[in-house]
TORVEXVEX-143789 format. One record per residue (C-alpha): x negated, y negated, z. Coordinates in nm, 4 decimals. Example, Ala and Ser with C-alpha at 12.3 -4.5 7.8 and 13.67 -1.06 7.14 Angstrom:
<sites>
<X -1.2300	Y 0.4500	Z 0.7800>
<X -1.3670	Y 0.1060	Z 0.7140>
</sites>
This chain:
<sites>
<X -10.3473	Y -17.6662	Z 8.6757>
<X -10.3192	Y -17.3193	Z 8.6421>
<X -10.1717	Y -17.1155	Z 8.9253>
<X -10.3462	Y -16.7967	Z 9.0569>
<X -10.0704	Y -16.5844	Z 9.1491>
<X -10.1775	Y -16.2476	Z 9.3324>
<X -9.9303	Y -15.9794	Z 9.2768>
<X -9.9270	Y -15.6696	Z 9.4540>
<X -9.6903	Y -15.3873	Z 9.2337>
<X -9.6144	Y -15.2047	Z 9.5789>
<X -9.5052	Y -14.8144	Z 9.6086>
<X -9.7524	Y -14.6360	Z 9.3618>
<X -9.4727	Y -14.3363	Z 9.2987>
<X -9.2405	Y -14.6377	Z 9.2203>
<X -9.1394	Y -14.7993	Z 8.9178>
<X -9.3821	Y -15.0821	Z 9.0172>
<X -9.6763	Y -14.9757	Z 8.8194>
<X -9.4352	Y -14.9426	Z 8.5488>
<X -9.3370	Y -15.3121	Z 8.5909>
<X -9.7235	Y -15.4058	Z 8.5963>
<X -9.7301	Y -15.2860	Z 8.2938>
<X -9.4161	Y -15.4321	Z 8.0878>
<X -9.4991	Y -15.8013	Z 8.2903>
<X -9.8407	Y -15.7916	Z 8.1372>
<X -9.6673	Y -15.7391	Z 7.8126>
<X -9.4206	Y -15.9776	Z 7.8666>
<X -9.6713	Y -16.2821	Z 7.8748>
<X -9.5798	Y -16.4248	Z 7.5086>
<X -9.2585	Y -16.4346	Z 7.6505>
<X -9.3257	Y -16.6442	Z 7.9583>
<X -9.5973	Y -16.8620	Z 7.7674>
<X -9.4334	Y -17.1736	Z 7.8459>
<X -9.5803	Y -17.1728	Z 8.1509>
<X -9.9425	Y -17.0567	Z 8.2508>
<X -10.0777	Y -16.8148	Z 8.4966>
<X -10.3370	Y -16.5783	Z 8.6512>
<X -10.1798	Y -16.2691	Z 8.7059>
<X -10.4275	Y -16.1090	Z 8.9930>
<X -10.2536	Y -15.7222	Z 9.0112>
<X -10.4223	Y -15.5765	Z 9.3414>
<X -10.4049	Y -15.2468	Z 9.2642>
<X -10.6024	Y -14.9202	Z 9.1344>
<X -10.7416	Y -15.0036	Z 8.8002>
<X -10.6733	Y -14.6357	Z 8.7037>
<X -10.2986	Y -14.5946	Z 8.8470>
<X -10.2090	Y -14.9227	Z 8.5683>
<X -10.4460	Y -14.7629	Z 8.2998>
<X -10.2652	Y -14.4446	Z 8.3438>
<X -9.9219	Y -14.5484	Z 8.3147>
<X -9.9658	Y -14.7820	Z 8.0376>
<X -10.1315	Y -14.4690	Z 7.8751>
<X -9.7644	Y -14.2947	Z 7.9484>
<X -9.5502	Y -14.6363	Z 7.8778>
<X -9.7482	Y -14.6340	Z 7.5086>
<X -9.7962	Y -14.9763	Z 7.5704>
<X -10.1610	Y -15.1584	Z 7.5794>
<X -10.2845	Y -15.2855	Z 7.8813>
<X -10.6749	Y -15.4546	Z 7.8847>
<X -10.7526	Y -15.4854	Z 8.2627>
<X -10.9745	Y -15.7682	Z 8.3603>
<X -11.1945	Y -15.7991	Z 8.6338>
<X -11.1292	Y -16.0410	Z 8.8775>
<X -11.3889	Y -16.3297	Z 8.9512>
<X -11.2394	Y -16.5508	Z 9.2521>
<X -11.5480	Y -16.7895	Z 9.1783>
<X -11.4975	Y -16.8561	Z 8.7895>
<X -11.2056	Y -17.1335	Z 8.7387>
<X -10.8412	Y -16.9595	Z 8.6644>
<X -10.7460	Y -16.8651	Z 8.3239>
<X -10.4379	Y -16.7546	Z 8.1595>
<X -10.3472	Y -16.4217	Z 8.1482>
<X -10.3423	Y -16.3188	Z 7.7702>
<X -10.0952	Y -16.0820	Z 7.6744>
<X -10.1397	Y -15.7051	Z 7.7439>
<X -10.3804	Y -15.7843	Z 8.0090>
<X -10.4064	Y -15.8473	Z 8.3794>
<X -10.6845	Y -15.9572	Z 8.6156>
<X -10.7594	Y -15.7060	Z 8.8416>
<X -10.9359	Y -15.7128	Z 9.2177>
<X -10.9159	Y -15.3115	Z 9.2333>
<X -10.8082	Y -15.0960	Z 9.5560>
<X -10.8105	Y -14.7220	Z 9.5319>
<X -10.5829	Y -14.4703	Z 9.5853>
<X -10.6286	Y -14.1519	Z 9.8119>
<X -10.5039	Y -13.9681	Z 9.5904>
<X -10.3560	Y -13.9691	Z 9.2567>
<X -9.9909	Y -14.0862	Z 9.2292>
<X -9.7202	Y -13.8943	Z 9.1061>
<X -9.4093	Y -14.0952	Z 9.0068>
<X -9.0760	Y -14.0102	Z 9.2101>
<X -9.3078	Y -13.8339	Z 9.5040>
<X -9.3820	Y -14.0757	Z 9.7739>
<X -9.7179	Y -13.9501	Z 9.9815>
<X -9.8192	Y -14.0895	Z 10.3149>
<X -10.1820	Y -14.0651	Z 10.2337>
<X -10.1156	Y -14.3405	Z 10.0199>
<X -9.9281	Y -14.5699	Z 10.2025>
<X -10.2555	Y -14.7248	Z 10.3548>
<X -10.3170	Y -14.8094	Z 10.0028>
<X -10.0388	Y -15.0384	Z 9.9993>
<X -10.0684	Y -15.1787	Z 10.3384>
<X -10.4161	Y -15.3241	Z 10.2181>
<X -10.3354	Y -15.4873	Z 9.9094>
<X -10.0599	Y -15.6257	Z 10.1083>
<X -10.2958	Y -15.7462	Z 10.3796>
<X -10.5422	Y -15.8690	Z 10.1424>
<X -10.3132	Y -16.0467	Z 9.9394>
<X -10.2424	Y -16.2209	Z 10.2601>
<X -10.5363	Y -16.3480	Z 10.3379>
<X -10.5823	Y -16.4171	Z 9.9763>
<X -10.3167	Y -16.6926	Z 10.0290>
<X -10.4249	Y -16.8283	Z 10.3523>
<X -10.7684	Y -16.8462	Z 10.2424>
<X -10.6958	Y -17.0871	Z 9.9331>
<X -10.8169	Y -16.8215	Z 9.7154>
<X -10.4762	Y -16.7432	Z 9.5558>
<X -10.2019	Y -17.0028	Z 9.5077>
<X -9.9056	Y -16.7814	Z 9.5621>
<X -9.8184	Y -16.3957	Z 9.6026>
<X -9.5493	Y -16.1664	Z 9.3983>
<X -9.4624	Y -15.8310	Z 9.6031>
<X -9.3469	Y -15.5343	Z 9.3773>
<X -9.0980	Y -15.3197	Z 9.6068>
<X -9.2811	Y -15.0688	Z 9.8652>
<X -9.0723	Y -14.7653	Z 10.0412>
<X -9.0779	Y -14.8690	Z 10.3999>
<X -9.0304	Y -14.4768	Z 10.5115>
<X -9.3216	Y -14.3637	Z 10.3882>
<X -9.5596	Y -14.6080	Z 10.5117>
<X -9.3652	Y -14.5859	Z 10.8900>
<X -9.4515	Y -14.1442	Z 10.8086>
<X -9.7805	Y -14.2677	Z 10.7880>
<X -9.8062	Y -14.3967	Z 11.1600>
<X -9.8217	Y -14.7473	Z 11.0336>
<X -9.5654	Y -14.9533	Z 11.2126>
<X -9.3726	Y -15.1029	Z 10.9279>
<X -9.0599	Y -15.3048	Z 10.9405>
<X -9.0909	Y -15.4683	Z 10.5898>
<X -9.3082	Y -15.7285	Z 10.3612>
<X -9.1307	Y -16.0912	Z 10.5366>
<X -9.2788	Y -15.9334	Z 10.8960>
<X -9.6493	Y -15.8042	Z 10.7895>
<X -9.6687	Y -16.1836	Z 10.6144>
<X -9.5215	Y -16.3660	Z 10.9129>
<X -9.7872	Y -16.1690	Z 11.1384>
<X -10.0579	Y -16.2406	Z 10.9150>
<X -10.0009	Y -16.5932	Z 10.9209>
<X -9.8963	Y -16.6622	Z 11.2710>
<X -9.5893	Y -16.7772	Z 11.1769>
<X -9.2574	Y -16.7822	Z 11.4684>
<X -8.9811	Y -16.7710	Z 11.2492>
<X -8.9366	Y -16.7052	Z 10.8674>
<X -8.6502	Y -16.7128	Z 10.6718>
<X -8.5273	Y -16.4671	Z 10.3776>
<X -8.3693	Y -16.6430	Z 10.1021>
<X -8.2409	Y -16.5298	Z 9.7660>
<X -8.2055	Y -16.7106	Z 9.4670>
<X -8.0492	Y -16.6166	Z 9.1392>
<X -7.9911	Y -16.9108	Z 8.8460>
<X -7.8733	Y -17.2619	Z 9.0824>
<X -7.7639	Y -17.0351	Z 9.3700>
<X -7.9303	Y -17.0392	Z 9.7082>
<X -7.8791	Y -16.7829	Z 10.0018>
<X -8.0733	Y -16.7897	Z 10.3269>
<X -8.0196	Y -16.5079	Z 10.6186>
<X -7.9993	Y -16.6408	Z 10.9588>
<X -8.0315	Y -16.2248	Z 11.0391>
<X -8.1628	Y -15.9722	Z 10.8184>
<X -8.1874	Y -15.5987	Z 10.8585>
<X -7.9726	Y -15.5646	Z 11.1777>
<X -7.6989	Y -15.3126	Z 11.2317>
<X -7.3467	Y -15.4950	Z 11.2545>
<X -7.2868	Y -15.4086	Z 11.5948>
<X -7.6046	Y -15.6349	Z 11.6907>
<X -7.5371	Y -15.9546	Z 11.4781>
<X -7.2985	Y -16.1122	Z 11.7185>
<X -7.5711	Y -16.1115	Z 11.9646>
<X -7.8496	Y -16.2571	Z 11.6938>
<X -7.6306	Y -16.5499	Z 11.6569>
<X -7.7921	Y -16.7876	Z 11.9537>
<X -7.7713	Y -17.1488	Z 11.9277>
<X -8.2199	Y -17.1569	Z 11.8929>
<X -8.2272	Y -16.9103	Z 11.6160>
<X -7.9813	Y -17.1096	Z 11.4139>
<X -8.1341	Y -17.3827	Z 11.5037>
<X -8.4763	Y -17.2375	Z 11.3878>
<X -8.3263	Y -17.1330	Z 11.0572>
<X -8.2020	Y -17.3961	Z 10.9465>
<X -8.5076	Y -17.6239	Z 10.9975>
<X -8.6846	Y -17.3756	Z 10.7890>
<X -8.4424	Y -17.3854	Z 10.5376>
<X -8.4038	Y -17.7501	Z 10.5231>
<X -8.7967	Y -17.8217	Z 10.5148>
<X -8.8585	Y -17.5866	Z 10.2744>
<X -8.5628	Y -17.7018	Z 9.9931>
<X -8.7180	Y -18.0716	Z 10.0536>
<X -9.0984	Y -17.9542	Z 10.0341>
<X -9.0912	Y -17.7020	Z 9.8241>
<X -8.7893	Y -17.7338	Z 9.5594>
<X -8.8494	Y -18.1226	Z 9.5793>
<X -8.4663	Y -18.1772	Z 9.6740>
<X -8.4353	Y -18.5052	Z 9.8459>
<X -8.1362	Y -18.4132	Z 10.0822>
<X -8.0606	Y -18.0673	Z 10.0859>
<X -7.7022	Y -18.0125	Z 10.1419>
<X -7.6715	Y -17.7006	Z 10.3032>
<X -7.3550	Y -17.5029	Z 10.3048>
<X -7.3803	Y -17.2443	Z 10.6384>
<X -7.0913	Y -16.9542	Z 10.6872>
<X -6.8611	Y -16.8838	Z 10.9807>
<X -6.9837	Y -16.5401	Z 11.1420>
<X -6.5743	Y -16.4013	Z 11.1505>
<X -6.3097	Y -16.3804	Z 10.9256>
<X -6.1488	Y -16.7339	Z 10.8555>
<X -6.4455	Y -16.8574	Z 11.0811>
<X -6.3168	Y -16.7980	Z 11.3442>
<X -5.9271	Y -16.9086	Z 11.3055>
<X -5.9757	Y -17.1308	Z 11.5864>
<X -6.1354	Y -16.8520	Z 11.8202>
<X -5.8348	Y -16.5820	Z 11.7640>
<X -6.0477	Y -16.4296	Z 11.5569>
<X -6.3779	Y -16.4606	Z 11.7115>
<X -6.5406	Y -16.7536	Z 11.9422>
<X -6.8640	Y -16.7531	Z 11.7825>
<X -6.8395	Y -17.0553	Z 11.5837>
<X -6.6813	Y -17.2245	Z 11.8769>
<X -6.9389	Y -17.1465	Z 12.1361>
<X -7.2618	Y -17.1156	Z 11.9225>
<X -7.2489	Y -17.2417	Z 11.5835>
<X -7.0449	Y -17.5676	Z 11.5824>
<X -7.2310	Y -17.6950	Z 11.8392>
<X -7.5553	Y -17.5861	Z 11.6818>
<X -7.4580	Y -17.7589	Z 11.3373>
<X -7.3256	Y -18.1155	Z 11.5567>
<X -7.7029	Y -18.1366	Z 11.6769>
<X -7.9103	Y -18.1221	Z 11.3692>
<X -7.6211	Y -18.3174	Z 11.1962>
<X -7.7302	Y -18.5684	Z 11.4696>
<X -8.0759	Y -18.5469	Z 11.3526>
<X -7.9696	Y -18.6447	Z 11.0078>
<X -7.9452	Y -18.2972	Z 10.8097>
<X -7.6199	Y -18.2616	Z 10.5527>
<X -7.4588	Y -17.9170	Z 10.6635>
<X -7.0983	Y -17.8154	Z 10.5252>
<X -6.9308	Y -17.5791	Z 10.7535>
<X -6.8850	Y -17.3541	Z 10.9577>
<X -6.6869	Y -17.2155	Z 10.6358>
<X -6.5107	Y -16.8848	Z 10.5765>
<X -6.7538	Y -16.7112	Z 10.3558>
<X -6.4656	Y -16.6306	Z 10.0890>
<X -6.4041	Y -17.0041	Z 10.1167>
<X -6.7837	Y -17.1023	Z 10.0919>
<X -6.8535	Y -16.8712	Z 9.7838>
<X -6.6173	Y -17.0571	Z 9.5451>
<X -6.7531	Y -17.2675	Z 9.2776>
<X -6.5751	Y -17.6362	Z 9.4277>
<X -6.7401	Y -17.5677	Z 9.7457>
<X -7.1182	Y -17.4416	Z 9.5794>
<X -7.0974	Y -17.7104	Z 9.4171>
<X -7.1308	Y -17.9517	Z 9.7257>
<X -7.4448	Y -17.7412	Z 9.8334>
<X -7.8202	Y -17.6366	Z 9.6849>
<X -7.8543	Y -17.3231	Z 9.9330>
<X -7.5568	Y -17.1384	Z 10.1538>
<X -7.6715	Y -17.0064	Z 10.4644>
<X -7.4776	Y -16.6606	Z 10.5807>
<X -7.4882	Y -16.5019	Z 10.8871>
<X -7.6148	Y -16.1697	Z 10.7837>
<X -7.7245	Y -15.9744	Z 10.4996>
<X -7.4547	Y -15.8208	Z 10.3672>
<X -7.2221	Y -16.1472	Z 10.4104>
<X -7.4091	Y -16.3373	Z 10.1450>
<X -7.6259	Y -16.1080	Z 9.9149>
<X -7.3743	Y -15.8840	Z 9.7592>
<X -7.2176	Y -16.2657	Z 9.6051>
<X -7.6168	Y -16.3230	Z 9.4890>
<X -7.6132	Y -15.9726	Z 9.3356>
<X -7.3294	Y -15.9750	Z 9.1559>
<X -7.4221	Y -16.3094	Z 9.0082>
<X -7.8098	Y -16.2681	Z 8.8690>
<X -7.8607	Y -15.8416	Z 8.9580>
<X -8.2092	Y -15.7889	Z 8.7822>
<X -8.3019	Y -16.1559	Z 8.7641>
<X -8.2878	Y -16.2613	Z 9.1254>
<X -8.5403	Y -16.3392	Z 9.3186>
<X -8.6298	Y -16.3206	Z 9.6744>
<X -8.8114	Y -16.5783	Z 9.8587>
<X -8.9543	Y -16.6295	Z 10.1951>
<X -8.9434	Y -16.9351	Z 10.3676>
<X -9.2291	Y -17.0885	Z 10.6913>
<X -9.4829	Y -16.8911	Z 10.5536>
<X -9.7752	Y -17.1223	Z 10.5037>
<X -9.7793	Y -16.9999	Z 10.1445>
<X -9.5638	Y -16.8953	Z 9.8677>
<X -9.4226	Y -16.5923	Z 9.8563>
<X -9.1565	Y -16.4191	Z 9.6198>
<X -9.0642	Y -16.1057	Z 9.5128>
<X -8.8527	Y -15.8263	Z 9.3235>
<X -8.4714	Y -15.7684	Z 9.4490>
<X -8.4795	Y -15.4058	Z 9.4169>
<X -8.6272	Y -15.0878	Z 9.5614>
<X -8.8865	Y -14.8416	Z 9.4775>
<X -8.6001	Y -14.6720	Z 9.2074>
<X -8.7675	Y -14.3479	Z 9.2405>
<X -8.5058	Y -14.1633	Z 9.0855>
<X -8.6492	Y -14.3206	Z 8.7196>
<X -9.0054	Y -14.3831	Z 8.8337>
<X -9.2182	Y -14.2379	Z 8.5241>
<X -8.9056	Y -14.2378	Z 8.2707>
<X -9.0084	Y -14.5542	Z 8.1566>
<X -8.6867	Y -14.7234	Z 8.1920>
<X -8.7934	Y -14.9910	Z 8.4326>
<X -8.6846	Y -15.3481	Z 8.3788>
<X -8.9362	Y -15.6218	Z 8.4494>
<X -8.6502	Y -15.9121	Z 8.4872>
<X -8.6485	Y -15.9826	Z 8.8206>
<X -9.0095	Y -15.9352	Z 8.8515>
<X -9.0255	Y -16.1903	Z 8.5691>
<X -8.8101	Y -16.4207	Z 8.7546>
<X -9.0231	Y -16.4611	Z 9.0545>
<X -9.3350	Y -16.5119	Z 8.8737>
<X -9.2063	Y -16.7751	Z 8.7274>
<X -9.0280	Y -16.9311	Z 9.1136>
<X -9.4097	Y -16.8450	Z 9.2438>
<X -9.5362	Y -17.0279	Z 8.9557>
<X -9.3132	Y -17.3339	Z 9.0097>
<X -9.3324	Y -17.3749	Z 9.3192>
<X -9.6919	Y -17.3784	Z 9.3149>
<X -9.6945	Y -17.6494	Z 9.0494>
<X -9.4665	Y -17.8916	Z 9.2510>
<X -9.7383	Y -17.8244	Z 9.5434>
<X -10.0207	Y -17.9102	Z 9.3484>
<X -9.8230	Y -18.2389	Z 9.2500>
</sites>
């Protein structure tokens, strides 16, 4: 099998076109495992920045009826969108932030349509897009809407470490409140179902993080984990699921206690991802879980401040090719 991976290099007056460009030149690198690189993007805005990287860049059409090939090196299949107008690296424009918002959208129903086997997002600059009039909250919700889906799960993954969000982009003041007894319940399911169906791991053993300091200390520090999350984790334990904790997060984050787990699950963003940064920055990989597809991508911004200096590093883009890739070879098994 080879895996037809659509990948969609996000904010044109990013660094994403840049990292188009050095992952189709990366390919005798990554050899070891095959894949159809589908860019959705404007055949001209690649070609043009290759022409600026000094680096080649053959651009193939893309047939969705012809059998998947390898993508040879210096090269990418192409299904072409167009800009409204030309892109200027470091200068976001709204009248190109529908341009995005459709290869996004397409790249959707790629998926859900059988027609790709899993998607790789390039970063997009949400402000720009929300200038634009188009409601925009971020990637993991235009993919949840597209597919229907209730609940999905953010989870980042750098080397043999796992974290999942039970909340994502909320202000502090509001993740107290976030923390009910059905969304835990929700995310962990997700989480769970995914490490067995996806990763192939038997019994996940999932690790989950008090919401207060010292978890609580026994509710002088907080009730939350008395009221809402010890309960929560008694009732799927009940239905057979291996969950350590509630833990202190500096407890959880050591290497005795990561090593009893294969994903932690923190309470909010900034609780677990700065640990996942610090341990694989610019080879993580972000991945989002109860989509009906696969779905990774970059774990950085837009970087406008270098976009067109030709400093960009591919790595993390790298890195979730090759989770898309994976994971849709242990599907197809």
């Amino acid at each position: 099998m080879i895996p037809r991976i659509a990948f969609t290099p996000g904010e044109p007056a990013g660094i994403g076109p840049e990292l188009a460009v050095r992952l189709a030149n990366s390919r005798a690198a990554d050899r070891r495992r095959a894949a159809q690189i589908v860019a959705l993007s404007d055949p001209d805005l690649l070609a043009d920045t290759a022409d600026r990287m000094n680096l080649p860049l053959n651009l193939i059409p893309f047939d969705p009826h012809a059998p998947a090939a390898d993508t040879p090196d210096g090269s990418l299949f192409v299904q072409p969108f167009r800009l409204a107008e030309t892109a200027v690296p470091g200068r976001l424009n709204v009248a190109n932030a529908p341009f995005v918002i459709d290869t996004l959208q397409s790249a959707a129903r790629g998926c859900l349509q059988r027609r790709f086997d899993a998607l790789v997002t390039g970063p997009v600059h949400k402000g720009i897009i929300n200038e634009a009039g188009v409601p925009f909250s971020g990637h993991t919700e235009l993919f949840a809407e597209a597919a229907g889906a209730e609940r999905v799960v953010m989870m980042l993954a750098a080397d043999e470490l796992r974290v999942a969000l039970a909340t994502t982009h909320l202000p502090l003041k509001d993740v107290s409140a976030a923390i009910t007894g059905e969304r835990l319940q929700q995310v962990i399911l997700i989480l769970h179902q995914s490490l067995r169906d996806q990763f192939r791991i038997g019994a996940p053993r999932i690790g989950v993080c008090g919401l207060n300091p010292h978890a609580g200390e026994g509710g002088h520090l907080g009730r939350e984990e008395i009221d809402v999350i010890e309960p929560t984790l008694d009732r799927l334990r009940a239905q057979g699921l291996h969950l350590l904790g509630p833990l202190p997060a500096d407890t959880l984050f050591t290497p005795p206690q990561l090593a009893r787990c294969d994903a932690v699950l923190a309470m909010y963003h900034d609780q677990g991802l700065p640990v996942l940064k610090f341990k694989g920055f610019g080879h993580a990989v972000n991945i989002t879980l109860g989509l009906p597809f696969i779905r990774t991508s970059v774990d950085h911004g837009t970087a406008l401040n270098i976009a067109g200096r030709n400093e960009a590093d591919c790595g993390s883009l790298r890195a979730a090719l090759a989770q898309a890739v994976q994971l849709a070879e242990l599907r197809a098994l």
